[in-house]
mmCIF file of the N, C-alpha and C atoms, coordinates in Angstrom:
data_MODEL
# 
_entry.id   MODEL 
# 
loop_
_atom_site.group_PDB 
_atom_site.id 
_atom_site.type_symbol 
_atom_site.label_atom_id 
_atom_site.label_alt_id 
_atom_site.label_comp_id 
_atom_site.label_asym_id 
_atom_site.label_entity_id 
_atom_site.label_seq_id 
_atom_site.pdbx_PDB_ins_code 
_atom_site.Cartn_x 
_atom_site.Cartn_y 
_atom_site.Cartn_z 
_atom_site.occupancy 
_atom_site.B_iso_or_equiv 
_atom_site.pdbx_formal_charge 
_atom_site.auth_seq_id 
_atom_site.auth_comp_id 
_atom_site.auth_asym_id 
_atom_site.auth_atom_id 
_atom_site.pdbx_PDB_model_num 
ATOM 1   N N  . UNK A 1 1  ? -6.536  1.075  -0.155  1.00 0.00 ? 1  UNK A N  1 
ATOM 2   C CA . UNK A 1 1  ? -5.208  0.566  -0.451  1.00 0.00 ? 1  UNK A CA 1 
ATOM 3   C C  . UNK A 1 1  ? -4.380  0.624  0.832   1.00 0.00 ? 1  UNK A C  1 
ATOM 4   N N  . UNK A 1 2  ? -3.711  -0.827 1.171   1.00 0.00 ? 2  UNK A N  1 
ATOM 5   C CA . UNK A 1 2  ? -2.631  -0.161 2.113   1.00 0.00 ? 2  UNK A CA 1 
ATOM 6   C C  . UNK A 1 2  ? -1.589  0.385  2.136   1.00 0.00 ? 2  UNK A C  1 
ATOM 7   N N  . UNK A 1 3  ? -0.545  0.525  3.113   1.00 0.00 ? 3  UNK A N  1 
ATOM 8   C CA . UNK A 1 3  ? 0.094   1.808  3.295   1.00 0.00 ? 3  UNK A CA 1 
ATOM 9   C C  . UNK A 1 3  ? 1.684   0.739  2.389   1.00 0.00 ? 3  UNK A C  1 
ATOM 10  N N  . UNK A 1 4  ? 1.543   -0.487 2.951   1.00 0.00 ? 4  UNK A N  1 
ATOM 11  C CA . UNK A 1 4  ? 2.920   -1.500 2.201   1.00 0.00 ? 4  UNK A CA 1 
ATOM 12  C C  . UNK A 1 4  ? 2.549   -1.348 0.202   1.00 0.00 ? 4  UNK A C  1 
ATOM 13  N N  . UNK A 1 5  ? 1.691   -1.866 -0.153  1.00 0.00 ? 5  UNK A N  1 
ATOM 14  C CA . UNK A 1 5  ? 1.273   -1.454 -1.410  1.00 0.00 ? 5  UNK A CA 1 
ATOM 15  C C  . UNK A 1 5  ? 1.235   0.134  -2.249  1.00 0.00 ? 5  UNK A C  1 
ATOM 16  N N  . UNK A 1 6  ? 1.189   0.774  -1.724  1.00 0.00 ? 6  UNK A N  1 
ATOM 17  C CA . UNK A 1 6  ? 0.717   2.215  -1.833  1.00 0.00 ? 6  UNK A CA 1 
ATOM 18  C C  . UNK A 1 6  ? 2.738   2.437  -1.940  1.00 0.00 ? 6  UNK A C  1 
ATOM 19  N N  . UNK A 1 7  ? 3.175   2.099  -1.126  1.00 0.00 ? 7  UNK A N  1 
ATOM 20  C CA . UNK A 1 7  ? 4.804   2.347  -1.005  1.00 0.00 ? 7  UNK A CA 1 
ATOM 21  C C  . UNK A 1 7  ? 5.495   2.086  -1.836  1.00 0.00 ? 7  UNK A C  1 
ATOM 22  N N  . UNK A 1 8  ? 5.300   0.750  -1.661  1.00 0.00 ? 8  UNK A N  1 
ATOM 23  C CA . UNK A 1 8  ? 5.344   -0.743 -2.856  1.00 0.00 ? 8  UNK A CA 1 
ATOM 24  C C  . UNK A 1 8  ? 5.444   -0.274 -4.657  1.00 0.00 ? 8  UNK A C  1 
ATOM 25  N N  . UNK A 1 9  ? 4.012   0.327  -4.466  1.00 0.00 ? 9  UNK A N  1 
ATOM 26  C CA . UNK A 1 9  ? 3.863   1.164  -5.788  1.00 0.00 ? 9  UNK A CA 1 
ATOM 27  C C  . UNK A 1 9  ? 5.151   2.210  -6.625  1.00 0.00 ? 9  UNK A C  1 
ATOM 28  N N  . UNK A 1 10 ? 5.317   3.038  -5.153  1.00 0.00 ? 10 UNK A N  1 
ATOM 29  C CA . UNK A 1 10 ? 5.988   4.053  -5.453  1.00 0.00 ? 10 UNK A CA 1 
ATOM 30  C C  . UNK A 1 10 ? 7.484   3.876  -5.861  1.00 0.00 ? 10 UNK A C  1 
ATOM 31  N N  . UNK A 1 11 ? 7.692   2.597  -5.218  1.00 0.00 ? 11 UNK A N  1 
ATOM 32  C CA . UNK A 1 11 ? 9.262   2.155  -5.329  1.00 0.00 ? 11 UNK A CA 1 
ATOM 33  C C  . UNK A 1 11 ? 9.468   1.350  -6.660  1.00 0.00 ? 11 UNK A C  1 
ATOM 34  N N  . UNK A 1 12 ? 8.452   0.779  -6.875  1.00 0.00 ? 12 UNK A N  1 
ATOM 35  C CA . UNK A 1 12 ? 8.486   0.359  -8.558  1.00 0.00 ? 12 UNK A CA 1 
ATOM 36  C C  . UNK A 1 12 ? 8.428   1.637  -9.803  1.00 0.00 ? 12 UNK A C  1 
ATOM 37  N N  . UNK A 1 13 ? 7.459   2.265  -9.456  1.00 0.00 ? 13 UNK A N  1 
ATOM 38  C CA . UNK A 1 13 ? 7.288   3.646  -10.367 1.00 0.00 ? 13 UNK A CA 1 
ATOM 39  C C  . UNK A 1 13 ? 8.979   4.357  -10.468 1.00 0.00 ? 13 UNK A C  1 
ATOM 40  N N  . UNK A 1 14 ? 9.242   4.162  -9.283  1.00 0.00 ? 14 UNK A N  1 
ATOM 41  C CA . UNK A 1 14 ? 11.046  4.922  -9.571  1.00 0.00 ? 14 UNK A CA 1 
ATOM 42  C C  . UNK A 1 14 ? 11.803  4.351  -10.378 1.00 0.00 ? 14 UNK A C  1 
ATOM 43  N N  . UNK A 1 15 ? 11.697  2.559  -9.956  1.00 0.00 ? 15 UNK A N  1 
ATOM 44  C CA . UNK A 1 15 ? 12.416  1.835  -11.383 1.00 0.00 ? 15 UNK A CA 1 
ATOM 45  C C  . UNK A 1 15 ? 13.802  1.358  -10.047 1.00 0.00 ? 15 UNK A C  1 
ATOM 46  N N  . UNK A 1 16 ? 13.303  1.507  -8.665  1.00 0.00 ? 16 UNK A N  1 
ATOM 47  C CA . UNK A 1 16 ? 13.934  0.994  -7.948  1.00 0.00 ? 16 UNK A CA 1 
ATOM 48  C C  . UNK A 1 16 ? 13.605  -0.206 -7.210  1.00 0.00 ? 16 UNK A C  1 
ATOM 49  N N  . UNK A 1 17 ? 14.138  -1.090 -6.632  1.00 0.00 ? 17 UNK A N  1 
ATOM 50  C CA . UNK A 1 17 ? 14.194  -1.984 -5.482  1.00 0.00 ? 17 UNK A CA 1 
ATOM 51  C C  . UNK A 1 17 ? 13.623  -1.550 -3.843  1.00 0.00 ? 17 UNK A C  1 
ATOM 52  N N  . UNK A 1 18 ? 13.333  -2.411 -3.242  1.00 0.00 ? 18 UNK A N  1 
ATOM 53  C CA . UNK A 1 18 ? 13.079  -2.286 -1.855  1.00 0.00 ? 18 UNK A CA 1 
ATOM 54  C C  . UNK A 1 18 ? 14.536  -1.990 -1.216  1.00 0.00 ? 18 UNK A C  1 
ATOM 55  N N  . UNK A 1 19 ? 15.352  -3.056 -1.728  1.00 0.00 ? 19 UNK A N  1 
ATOM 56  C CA . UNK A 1 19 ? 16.953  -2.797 -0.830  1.00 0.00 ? 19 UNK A CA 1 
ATOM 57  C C  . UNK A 1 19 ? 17.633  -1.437 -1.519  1.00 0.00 ? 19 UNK A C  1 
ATOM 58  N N  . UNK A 1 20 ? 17.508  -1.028 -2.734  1.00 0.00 ? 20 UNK A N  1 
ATOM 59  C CA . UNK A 1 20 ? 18.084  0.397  -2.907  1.00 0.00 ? 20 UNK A CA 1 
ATOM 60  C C  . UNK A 1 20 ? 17.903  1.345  -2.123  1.00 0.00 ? 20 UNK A C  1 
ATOM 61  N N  . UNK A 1 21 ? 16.064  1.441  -2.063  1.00 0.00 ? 21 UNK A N  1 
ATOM 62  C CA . UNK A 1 21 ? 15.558  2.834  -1.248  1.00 0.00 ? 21 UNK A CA 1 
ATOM 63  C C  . UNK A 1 21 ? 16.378  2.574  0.319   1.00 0.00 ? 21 UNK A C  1 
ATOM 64  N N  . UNK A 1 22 ? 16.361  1.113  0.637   1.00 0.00 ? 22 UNK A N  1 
ATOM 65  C CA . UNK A 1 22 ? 16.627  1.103  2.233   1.00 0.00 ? 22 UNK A CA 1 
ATOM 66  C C  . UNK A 1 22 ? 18.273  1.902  2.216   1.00 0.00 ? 22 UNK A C  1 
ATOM 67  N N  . UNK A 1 23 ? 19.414  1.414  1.679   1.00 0.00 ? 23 UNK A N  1 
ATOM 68  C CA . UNK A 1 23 ? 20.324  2.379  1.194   1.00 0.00 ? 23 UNK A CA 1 
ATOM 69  C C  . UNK A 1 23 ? 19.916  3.207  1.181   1.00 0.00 ? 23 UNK A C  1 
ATOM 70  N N  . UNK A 1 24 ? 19.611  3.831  0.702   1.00 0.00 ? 24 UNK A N  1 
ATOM 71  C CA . UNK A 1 24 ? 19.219  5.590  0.712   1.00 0.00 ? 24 UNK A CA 1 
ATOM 72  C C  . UNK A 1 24 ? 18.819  5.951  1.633   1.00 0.00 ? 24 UNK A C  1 
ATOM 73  N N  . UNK A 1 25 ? 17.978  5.529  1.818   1.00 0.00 ? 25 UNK A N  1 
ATOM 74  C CA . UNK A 1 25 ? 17.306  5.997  3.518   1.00 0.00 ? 25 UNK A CA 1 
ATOM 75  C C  . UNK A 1 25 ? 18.453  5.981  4.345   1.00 0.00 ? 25 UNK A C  1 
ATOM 76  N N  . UNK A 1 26 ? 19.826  4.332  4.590   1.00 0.00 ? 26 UNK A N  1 
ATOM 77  C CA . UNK A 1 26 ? 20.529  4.751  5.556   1.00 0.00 ? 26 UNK A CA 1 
ATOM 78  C C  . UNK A 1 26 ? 21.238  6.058  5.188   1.00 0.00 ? 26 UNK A C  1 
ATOM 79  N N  . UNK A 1 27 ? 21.857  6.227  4.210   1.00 0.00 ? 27 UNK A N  1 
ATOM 80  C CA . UNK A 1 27 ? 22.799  7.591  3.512   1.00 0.00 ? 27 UNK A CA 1 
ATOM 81  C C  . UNK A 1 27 ? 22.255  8.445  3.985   1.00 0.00 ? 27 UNK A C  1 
ATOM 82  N N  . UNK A 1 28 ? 20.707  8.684  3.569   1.00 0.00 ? 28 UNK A N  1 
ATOM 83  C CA . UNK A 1 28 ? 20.631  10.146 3.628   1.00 0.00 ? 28 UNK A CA 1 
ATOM 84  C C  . UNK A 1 28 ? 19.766  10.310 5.072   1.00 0.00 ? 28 UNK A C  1 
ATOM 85  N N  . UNK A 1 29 ? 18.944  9.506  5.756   1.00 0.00 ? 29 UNK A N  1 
ATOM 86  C CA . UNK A 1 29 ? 18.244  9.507  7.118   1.00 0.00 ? 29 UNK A CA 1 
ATOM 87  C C  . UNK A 1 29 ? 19.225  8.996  7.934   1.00 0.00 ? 29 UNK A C  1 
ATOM 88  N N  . UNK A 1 30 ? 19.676  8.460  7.707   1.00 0.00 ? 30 UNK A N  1 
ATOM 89  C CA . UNK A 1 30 ? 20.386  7.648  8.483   1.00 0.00 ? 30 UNK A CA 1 
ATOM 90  C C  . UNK A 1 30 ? 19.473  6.351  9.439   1.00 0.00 ? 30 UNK A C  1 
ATOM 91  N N  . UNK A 1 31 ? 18.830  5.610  8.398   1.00 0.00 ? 31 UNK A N  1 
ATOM 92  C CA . UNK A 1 31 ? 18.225  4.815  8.745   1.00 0.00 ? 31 UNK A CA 1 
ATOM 93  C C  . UNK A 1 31 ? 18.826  3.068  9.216   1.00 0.00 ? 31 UNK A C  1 
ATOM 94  N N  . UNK A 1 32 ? 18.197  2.502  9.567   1.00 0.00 ? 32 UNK A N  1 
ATOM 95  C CA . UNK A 1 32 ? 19.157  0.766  9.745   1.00 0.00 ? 32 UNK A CA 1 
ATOM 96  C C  . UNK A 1 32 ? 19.493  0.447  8.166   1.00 0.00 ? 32 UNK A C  1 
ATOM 97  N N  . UNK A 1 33 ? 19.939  0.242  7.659   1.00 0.00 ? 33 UNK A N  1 
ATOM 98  C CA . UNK A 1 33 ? 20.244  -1.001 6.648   1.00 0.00 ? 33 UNK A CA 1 
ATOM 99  C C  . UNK A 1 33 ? 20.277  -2.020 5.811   1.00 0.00 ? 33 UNK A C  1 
ATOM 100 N N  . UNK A 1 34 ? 19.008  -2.427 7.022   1.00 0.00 ? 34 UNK A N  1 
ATOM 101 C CA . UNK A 1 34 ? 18.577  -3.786 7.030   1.00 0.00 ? 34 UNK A CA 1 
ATOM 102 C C  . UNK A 1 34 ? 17.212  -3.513 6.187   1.00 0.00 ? 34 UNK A C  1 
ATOM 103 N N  . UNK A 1 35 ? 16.961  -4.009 4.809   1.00 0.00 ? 35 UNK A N  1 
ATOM 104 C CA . UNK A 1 35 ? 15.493  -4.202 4.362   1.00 0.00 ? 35 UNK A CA 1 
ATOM 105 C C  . UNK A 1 35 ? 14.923  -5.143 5.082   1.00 0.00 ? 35 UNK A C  1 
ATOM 106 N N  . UNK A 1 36 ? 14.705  -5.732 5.913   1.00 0.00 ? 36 UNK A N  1 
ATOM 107 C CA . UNK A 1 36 ? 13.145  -6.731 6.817   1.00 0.00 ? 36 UNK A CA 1 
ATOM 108 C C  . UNK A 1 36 ? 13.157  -5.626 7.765   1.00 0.00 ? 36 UNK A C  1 
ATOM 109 N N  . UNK A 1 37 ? 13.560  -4.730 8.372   1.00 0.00 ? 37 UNK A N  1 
ATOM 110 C CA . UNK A 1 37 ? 13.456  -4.075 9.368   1.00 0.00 ? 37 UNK A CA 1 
ATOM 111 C C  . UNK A 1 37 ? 12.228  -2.944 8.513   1.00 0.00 ? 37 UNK A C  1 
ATOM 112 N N  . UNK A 1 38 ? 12.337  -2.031 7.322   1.00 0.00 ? 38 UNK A N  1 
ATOM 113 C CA . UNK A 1 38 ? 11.718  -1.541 6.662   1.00 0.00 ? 38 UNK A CA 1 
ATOM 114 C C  . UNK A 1 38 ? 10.316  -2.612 6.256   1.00 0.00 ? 38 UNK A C  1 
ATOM 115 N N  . UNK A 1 39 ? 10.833  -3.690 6.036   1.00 0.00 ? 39 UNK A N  1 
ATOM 116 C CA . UNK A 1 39 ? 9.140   -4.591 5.242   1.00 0.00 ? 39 UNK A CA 1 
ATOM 117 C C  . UNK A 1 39 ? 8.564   -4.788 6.980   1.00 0.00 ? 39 UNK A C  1 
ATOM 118 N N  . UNK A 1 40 ? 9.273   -4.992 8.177   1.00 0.00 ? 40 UNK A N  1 
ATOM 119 C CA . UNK A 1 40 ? 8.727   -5.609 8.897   1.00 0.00 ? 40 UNK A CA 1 
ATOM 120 C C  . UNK A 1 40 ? 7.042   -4.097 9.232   1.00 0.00 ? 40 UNK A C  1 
ATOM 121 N N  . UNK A 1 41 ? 8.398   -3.034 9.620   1.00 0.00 ? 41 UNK A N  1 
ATOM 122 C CA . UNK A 1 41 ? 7.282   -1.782 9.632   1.00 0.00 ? 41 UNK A CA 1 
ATOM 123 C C  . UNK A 1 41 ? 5.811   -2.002 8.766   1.00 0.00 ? 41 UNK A C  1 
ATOM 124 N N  . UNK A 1 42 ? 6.290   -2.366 7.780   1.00 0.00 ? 42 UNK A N  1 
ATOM 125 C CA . UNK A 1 42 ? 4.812   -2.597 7.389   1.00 0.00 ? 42 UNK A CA 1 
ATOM 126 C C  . UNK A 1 42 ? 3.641   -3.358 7.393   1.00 0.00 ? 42 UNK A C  1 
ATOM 127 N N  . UNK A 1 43 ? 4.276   -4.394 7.812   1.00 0.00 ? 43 UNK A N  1 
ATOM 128 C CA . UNK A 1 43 ? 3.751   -5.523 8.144   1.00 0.00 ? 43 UNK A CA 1 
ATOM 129 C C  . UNK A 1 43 ? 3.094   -5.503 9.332   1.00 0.00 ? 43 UNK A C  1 
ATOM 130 N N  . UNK A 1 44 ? 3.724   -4.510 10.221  1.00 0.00 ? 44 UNK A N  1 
ATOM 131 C CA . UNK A 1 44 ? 3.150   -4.185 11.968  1.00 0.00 ? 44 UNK A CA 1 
ATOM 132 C C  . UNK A 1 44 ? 2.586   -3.138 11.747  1.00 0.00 ? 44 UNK A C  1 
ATOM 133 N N  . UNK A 1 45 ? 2.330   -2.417 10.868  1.00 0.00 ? 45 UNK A N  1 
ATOM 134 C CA . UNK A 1 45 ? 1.571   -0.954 11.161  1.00 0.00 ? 45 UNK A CA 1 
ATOM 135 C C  . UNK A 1 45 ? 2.643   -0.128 11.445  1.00 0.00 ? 45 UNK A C  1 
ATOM 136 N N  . UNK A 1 46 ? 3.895   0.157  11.548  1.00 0.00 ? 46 UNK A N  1 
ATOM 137 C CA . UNK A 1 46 ? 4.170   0.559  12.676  1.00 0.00 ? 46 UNK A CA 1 
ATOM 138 C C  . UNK A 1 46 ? 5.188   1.992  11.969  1.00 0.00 ? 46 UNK A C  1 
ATOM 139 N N  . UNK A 1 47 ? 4.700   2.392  10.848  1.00 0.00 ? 47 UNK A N  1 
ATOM 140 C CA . UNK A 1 47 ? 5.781   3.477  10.286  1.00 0.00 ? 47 UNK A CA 1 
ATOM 141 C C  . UNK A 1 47 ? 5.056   4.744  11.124  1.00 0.00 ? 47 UNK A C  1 
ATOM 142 N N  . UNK A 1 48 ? 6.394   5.383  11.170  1.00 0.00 ? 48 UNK A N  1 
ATOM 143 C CA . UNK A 1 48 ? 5.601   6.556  11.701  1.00 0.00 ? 48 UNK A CA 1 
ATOM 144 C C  . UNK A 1 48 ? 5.756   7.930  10.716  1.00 0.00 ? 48 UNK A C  1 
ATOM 145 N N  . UNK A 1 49 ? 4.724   9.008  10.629  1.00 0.00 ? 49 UNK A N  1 
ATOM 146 C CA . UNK A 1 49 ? 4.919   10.125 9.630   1.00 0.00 ? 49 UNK A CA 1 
ATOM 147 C C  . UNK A 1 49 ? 5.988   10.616 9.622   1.00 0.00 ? 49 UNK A C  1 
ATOM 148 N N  . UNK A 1 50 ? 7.160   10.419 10.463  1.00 0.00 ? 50 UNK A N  1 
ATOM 149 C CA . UNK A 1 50 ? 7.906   11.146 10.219  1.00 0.00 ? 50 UNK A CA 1 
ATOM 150 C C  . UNK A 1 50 ? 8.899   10.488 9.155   1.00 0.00 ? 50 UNK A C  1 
ATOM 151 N N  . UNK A 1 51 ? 8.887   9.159  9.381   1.00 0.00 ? 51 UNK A N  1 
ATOM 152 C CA . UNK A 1 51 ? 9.702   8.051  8.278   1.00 0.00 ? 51 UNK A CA 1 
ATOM 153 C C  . UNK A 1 51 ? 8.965   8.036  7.415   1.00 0.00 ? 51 UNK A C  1 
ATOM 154 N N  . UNK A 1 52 ? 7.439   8.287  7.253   1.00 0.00 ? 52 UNK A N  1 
ATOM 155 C CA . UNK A 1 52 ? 7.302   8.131  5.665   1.00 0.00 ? 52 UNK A CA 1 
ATOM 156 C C  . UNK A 1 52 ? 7.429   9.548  4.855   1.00 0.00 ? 52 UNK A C  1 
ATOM 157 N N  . UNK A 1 53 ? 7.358   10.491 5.615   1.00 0.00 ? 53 UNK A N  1 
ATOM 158 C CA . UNK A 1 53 ? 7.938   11.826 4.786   1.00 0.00 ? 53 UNK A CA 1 
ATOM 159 C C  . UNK A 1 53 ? 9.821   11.408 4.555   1.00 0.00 ? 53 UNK A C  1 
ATOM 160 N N  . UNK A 1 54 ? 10.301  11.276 5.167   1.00 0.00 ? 54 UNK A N  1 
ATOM 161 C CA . UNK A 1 54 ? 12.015  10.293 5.025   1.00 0.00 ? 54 UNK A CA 1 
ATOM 162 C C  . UNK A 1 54 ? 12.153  9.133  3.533   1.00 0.00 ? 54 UNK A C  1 
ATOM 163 N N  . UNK A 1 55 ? 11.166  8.087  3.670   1.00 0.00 ? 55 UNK A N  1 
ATOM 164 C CA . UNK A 1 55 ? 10.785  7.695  2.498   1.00 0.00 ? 55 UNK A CA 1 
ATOM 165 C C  . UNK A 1 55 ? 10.595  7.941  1.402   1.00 0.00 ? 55 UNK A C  1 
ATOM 166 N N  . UNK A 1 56 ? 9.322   9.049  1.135   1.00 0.00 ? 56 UNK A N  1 
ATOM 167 C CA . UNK A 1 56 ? 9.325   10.060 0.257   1.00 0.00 ? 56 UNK A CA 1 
ATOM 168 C C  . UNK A 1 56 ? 9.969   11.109 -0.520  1.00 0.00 ? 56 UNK A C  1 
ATOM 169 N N  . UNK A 1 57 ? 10.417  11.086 0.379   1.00 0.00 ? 57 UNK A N  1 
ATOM 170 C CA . UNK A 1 57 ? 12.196  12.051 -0.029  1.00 0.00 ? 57 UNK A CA 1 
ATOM 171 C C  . UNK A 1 57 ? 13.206  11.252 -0.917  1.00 0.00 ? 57 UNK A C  1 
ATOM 172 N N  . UNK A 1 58 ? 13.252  10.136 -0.224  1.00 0.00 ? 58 UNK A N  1 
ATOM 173 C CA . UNK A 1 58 ? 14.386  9.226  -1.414  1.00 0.00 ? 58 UNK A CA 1 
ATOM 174 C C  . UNK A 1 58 ? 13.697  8.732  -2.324  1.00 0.00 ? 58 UNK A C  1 
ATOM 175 N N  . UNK A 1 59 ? 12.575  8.796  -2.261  1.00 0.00 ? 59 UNK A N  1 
ATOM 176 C CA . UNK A 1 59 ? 11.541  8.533  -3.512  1.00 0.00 ? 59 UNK A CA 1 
ATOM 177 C C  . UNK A 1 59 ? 11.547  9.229  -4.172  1.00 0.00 ? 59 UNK A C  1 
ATOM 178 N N  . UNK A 1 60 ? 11.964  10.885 -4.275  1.00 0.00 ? 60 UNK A N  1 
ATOM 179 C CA . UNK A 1 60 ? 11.569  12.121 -4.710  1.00 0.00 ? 60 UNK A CA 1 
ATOM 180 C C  . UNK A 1 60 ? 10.284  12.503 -5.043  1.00 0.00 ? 60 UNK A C  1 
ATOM 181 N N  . UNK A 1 61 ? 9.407   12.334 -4.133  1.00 0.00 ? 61 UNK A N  1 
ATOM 182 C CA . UNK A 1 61 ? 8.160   12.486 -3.778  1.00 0.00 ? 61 UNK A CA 1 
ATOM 183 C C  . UNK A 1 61 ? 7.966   13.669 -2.748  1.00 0.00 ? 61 UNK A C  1 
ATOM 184 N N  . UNK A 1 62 ? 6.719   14.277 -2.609  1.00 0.00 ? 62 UNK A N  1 
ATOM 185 C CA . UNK A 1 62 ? 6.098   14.729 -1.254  1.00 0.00 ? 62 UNK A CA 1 
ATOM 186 C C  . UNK A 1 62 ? 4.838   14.559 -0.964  1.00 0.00 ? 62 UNK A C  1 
ATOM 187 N N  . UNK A 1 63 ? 4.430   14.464 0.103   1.00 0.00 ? 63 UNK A N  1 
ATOM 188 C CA . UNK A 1 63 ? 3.306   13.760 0.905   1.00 0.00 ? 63 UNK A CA 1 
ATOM 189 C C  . UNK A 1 63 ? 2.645   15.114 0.778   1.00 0.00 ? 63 UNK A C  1 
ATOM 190 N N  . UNK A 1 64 ? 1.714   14.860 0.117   1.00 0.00 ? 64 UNK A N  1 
ATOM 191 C CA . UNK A 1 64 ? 0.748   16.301 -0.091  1.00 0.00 ? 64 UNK A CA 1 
ATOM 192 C C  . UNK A 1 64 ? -0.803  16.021 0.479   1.00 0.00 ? 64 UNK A C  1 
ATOM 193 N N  . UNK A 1 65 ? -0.986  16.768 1.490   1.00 0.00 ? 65 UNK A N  1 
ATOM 194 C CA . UNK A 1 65 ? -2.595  17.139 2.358   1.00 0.00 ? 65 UNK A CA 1 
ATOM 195 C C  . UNK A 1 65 ? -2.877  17.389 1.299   1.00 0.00 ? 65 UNK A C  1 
ATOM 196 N N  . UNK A 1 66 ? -4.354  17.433 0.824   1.00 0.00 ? 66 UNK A N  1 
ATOM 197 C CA . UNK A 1 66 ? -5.615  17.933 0.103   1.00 0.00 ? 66 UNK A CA 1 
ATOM 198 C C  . UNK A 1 66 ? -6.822  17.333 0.440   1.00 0.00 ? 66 UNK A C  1 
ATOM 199 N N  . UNK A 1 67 ? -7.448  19.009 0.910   1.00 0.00 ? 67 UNK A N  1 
ATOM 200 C CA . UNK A 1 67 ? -8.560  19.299 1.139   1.00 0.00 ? 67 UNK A CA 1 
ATOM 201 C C  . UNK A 1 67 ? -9.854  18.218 0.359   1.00 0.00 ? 67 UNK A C  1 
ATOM 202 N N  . UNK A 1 68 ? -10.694 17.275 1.090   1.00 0.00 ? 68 UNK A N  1 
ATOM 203 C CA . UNK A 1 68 ? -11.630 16.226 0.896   1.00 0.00 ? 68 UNK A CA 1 
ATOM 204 C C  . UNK A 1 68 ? -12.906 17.366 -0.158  1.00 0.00 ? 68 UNK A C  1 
ATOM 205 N N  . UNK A 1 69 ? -13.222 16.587 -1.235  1.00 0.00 ? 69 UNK A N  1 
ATOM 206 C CA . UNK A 1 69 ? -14.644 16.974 -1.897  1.00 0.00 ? 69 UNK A CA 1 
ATOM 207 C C  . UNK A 1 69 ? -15.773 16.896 -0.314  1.00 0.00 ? 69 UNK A C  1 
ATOM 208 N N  . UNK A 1 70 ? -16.924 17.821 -0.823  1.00 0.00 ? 70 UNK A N  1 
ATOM 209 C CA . UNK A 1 70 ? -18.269 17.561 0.335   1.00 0.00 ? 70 UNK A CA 1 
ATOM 210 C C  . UNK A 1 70 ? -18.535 16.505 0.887   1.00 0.00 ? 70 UNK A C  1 
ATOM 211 N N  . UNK A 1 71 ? -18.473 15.278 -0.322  1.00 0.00 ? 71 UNK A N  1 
ATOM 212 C CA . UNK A 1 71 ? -19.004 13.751 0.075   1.00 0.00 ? 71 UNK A CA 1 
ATOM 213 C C  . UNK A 1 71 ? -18.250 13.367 1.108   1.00 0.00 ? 71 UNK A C  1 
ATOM 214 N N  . UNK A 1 72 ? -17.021 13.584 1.646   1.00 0.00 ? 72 UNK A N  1 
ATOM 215 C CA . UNK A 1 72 ? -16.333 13.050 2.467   1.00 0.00 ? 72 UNK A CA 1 
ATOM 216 C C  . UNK A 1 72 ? -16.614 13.565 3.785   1.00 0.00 ? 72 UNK A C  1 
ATOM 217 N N  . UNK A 1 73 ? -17.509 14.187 4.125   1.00 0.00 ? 73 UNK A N  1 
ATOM 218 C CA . UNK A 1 73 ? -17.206 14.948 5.458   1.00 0.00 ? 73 UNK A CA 1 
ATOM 219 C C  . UNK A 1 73 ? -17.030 14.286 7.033   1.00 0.00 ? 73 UNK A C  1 
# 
């Protein structure tokens, strides 16, 4: 799955919009404003962990590590 879908997901599951979360993000990150600036990131690869833990947050989410089963090594 990619990382725009996977997001995508999460912002529907809230029962929110793409332009709400971007609001939020500026409020509380103090992020740009602008939703294409947020879709463009995804579109380029180009989010970095520290904005998608930022994301997650106005999602009321957390980005949780867990340890891979054997098959994965």
């Amino acid at each position: 799955m990619n990382i725009r879908n996977e997001i995508k997901g999460h912002i529907v599951q809230k029962g929110t919009t793409m332009s709400e979360v971007v609001r939020m993000l500026a409020v509380v990150h103090r992020w740009s404003a602008s939703t294409p600036d947020l879709s463009d990131k995804f579109k380029r690869g180009t989010l970095r962990y520290s904005e998608a833990i930022e994301l997650a947050d106005v999602l009321g989410c957390d980005i949780v590590w867990k340890k891979r089963g054997r098959e994965h090594r």
